[in-house]
N, C-alpha and C positions, 0 to 999 in steps of 0.2 A: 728328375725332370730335366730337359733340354732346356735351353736359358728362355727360346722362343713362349714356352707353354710354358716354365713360371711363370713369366712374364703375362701372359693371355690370359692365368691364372689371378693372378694379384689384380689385374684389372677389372676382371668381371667380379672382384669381390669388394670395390672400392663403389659397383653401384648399389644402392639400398635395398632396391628386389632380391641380391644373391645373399646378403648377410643374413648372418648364423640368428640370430633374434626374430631378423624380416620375418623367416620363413618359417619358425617356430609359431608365430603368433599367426602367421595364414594358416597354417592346418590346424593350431587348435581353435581355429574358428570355423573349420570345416573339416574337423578330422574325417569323415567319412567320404573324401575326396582323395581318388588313388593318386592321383598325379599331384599333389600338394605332399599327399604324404610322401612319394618317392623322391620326390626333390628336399625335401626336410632328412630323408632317410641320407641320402648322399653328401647331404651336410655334416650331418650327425658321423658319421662314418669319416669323412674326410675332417674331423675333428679329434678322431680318435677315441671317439667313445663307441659306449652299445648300442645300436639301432633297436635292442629288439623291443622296448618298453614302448618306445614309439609307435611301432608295428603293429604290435597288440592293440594298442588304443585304437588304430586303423581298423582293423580286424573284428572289434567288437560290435561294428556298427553294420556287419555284413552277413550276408548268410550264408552258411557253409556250403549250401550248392551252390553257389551266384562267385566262390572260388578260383574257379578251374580256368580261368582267363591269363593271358598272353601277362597284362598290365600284373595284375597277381599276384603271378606270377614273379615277375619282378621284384614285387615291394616283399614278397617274402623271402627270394633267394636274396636281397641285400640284405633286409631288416631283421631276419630271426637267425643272429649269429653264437645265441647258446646251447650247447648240445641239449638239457637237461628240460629247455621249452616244450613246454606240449602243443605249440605251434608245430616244433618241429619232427614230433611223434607224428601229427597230422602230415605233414609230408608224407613221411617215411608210410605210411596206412593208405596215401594215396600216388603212391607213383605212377600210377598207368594213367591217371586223370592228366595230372600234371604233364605228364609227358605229350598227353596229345596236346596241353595247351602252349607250351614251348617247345620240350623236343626231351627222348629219354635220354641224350648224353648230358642234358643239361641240367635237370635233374638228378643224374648218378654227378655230374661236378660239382655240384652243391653238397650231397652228401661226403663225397669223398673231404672236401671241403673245411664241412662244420668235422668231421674227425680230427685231420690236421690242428685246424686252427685251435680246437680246444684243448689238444692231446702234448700236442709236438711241444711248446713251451715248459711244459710240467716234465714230459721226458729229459731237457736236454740242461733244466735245473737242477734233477735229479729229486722233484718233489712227489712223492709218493705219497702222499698225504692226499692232495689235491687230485692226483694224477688216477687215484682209484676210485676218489668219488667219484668221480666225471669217467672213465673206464666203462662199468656198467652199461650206461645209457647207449658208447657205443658198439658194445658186443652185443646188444642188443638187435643192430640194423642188419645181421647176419648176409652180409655180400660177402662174394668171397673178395673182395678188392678191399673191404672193411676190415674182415677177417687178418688178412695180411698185412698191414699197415699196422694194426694191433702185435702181428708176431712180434713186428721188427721194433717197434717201441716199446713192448716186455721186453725184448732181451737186451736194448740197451739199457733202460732204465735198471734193470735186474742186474748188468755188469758194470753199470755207472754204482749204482750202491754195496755192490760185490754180494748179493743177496745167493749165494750160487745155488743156494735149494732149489729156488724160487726159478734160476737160471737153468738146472739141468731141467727141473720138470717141463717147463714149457716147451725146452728146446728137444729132448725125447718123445715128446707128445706131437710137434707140429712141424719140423725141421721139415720131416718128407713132405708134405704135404703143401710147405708156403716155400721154401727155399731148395727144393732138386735140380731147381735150373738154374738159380744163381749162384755161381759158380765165385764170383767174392761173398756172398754172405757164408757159402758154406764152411769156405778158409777162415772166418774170420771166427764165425763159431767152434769149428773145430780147431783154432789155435786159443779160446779162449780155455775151451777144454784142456788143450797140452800145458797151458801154466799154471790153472786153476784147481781141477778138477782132478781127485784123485780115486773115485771110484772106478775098479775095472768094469765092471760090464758095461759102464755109461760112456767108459771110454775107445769099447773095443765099438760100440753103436759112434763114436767122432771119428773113427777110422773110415767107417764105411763112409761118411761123407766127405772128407778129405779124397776119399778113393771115387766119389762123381766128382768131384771136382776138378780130378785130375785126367778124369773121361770124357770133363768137357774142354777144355785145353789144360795142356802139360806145361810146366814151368819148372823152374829149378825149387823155387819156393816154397809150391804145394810140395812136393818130393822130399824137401825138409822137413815139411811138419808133418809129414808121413811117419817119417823114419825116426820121427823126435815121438812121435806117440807109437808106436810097435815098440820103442824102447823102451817107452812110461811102463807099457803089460810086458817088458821082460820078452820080445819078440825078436832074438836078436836075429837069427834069422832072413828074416822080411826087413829089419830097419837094414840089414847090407845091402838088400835089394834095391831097395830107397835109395841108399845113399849114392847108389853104382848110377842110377836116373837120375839124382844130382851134379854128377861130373858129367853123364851126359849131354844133360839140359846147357848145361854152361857151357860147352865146347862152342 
């Protein structure tokens, strides 16, 4: 924060309406008051904890078609921050509703959202434990913008623990499909292939992606781990080809 708005901050918390206790004991004296509970939600949150226990108790006093509102809206996209909520199954079963009451990018933010937020920390621990319970729920939401965010935190998680089984399958099975365009995820898969990975057929299928990536700009580098993988299958061949695009590139 800017020194301005700490500062704006620390002050509206030194009056007794904004404290973390105040507003706990206003909503549970009127949990069924959206605006008690949203302001309790952004408490709770800017505290660092889970909104969604609060949420629910908000929730229980409503009726699932009396929902689909603007205010709701809100108190759900702040408050129900665990993928595995059947709050936020209820979402996900009503997007179109939702949508007309806030708007559909703001609803697909929210989703995109609770993935990250639940996923990303377990991937970049390397906790696979945790990181597969909670997995499920959201391959479940089947977007492709879901879908993909899931590739790309399989294959690190899968290269963070060096599980390479686990790494060739996903990435033979989905590589075309989530990464044809991106032209560094391709390199980076196909070089994990060139150090890792010694099966041929799964490495002449890393060829062919190193080979869009260098169809969608050329560099000396792609051109390297071209010529370092035609080597791997014994292609001496094609890696001179390579290597000739390497002094190329460099010129």
């Amino acid at each position: 924060m800017k020194k301005e708005s700490f500062l704006e901050e620390g002050n509206k918390l030194l009056q007794n309406d904004n404290q973390y206790e105040t507003l706990k004991a206003v909503f549970n004296a009127e949990p069924s008051n959206a605006d008690k509970c949203l302001k309790f939600i952004t408490a709770v949150r800017k505290a660092g904890f889970d909104a969604t226990e609060v949420t629910q108790k908000y929730l229980a006093t409503q009726a699932k078609e009396n929902l689909f509102t603007e205010l709701n809206w809100r108190v759900m996209a702040n408050g129900i921050n665990t993928i595995e909520a059947p709050e936020f199954q209820f979402i996900l079963d009503h997007q179109t509703e939702f949508g007309k009451a806030a708007s559909p990018s703001r609803v697909e933010k929210k989703i995109l959202f609770m993935v990250q937020d639940n996923l990303r920390a377990y991937v970049d621990a390397s906790d696979t434990l945790n990181y597969n319970k909670r997995r499920p729920y959201a391959e479940k939401i089947h977007l492709r913008k879901t879908d993909s965010m899931l590739f790309k935190y399989d294959t690190q998680i899968y290269a963070n623990t060096q599980d390479w089984k686990k790494y060739v399958a996903v990435t033979q099975a989905k590589t075309d499909e989530f990464a044809a365009k991106d032209s560094n995820q391709l390199v980076e898969i196909a070089s994990v292939y060139l150090n890792y990975i010694k099966d041929p057929i799964a490495l002449e299928k890393a060829i062919t992606w190193i080979q869009k990536a260098i169809e969608i700009s050329e560099n000396a580098e792609k051109h390297l781990v071209a010529a370092k993988l035609y080597l791997k299958v014994k292609n001496k061949a094609k890696a001179l080809e390579e290597a000739e695009n390497i002094t190329f590139h460099k010129i």
